[in-house]
C-alpha positions as CSV (number, residue, x, y, z in Angstrom):
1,X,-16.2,-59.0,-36.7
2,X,-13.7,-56.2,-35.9
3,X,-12.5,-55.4,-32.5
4,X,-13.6,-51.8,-31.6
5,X,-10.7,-51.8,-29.5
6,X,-8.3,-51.8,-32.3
7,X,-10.0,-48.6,-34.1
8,X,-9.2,-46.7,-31.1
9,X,-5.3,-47.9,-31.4
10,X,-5.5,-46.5,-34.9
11,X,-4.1,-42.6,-35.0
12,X,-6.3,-40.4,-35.8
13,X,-6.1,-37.8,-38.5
14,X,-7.0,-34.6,-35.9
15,X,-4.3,-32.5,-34.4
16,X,-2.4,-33.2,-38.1
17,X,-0.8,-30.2,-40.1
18,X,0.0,-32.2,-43.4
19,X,-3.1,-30.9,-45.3
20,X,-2.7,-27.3,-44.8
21,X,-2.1,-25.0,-47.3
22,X,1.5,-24.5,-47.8
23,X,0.6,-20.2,-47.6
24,X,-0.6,-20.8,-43.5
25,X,3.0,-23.8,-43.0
26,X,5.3,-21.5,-43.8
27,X,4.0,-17.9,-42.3
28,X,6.8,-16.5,-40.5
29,X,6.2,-14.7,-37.1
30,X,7.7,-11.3,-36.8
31,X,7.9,-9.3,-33.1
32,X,9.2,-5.8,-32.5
33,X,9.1,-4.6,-29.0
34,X,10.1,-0.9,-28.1
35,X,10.2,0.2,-24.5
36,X,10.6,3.4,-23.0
37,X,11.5,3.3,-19.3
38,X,12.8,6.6,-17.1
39,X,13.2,6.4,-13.9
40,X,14.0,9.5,-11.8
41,X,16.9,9.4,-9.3
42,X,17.1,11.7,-5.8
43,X,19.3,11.4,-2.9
44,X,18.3,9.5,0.2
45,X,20.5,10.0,3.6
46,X,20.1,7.5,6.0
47,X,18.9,10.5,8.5
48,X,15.8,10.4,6.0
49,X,15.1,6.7,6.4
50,X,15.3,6.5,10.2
51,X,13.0,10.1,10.0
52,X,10.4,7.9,8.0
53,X,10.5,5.1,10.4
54,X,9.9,7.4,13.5
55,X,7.7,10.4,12.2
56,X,5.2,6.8,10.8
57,X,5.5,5.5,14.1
58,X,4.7,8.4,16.0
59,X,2.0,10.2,13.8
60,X,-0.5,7.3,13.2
61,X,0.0,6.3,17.3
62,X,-0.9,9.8,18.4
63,X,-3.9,9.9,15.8
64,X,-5.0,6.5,17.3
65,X,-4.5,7.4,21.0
66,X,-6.0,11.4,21.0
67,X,-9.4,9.5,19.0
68,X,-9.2,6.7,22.0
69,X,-8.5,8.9,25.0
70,X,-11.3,11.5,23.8
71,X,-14.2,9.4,23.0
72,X,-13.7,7.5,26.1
73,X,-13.6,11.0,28.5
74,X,-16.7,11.9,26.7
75,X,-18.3,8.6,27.3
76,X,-17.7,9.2,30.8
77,X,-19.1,12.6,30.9
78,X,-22.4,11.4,29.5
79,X,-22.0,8.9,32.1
80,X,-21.6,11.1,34.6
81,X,-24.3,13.5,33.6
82,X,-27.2,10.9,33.4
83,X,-26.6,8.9,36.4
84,X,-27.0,9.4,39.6
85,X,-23.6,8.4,42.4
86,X,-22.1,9.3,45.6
87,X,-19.8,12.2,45.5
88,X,-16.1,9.7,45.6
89,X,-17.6,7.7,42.7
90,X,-18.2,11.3,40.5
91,X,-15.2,12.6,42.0
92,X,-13.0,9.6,41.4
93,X,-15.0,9.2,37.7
94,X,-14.4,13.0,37.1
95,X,-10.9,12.8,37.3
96,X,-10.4,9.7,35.2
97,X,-12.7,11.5,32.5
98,X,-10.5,15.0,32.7
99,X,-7.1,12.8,32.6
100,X,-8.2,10.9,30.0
101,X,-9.0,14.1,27.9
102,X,-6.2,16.0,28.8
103,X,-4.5,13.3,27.3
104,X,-6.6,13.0,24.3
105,X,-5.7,16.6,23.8
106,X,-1.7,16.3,24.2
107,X,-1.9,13.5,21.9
108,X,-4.3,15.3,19.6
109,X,-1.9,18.7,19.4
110,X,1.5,16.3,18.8
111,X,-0.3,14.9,15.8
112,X,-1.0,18.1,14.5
113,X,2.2,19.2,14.8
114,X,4.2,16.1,13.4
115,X,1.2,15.0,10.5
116,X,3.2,17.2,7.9
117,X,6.6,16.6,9.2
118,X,7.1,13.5,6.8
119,X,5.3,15.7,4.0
120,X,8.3,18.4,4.3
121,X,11.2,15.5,4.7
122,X,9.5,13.9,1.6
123,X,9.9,17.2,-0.5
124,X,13.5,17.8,1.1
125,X,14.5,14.7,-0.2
126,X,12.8,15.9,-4.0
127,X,14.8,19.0,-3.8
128,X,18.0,16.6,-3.8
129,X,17.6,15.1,-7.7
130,X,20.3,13.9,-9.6
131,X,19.0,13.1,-12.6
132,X,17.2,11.1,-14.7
133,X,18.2,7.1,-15.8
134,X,16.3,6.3,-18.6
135,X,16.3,5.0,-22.5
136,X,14.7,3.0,-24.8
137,X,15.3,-0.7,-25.3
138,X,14.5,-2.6,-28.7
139,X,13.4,-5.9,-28.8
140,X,13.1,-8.1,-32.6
141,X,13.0,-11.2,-32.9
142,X,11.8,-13.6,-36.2
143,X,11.7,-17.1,-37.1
């Protein structure tokens, strides 16, 4: 009796490419690759990189601090309106409340005023083009 061991030793016939049709062996493989890339230049100053960095800064911090400041004064206004305190407690509450939206207000009007400032330096910058880098690049290659 046979080992079964030594049919598994044996190599087997899958994964072979000797009884394919000779058509299918000798197929050649053909690639043609055409890109077309452009790429548009403009002029950046290094004044226009440090404007980025402090107009970002400064617009989303004033957003976040006019939202803060004002929901928090009007918090305290409803406060203030439904309970009942001694007059230092709403005194010293009603100032906190009125600072807190003055503030929100000063923040909210230097946001207005600087949310299109990086808008305008971006389309300054535009205005600078110098021209276009671009062409096509061809790519063959057979076997």
């Amino acid at each position: 009796m046979a080992n079964p061991r030594d049919e598994r030793d044996q190599p087997s016939e899958i994964g072979k490419f000797s009884d394919l049709e000779p058509p299918f062996a000798e197929r050649q493989q053909r690639e043609i690759i055409v890109v077309y890339a452009e790429v548009e230049l403009f002029e950046v100053l290094g004044a226009d990189l440090d404007k980025f960095i402090e107009q970002g800064a400064n617009s989303g911090t004033s957003l976040t601090l006019a939202s803060t400041c004002l929901s928090v004064a009007i918090t305290i206004c409803i406060t203030l309106a439904t309970l009942a305190m001694s007059a230092t407690q709403t005194a010293l509450w009603t100032g906190v409340g009125s600072g807190l939206g003055i503030g929100g207000l000063g923040f909210g009007i230097f946001w207005l005023r600087t949310k299109n400032s990086l808008r305008q330096t971006v389309t300054k910058i535009k205005s600078r083009r110098t021209g276009r880098s671009g062409g096509v690049v061809q790519s063959s290659s057979g076997q």
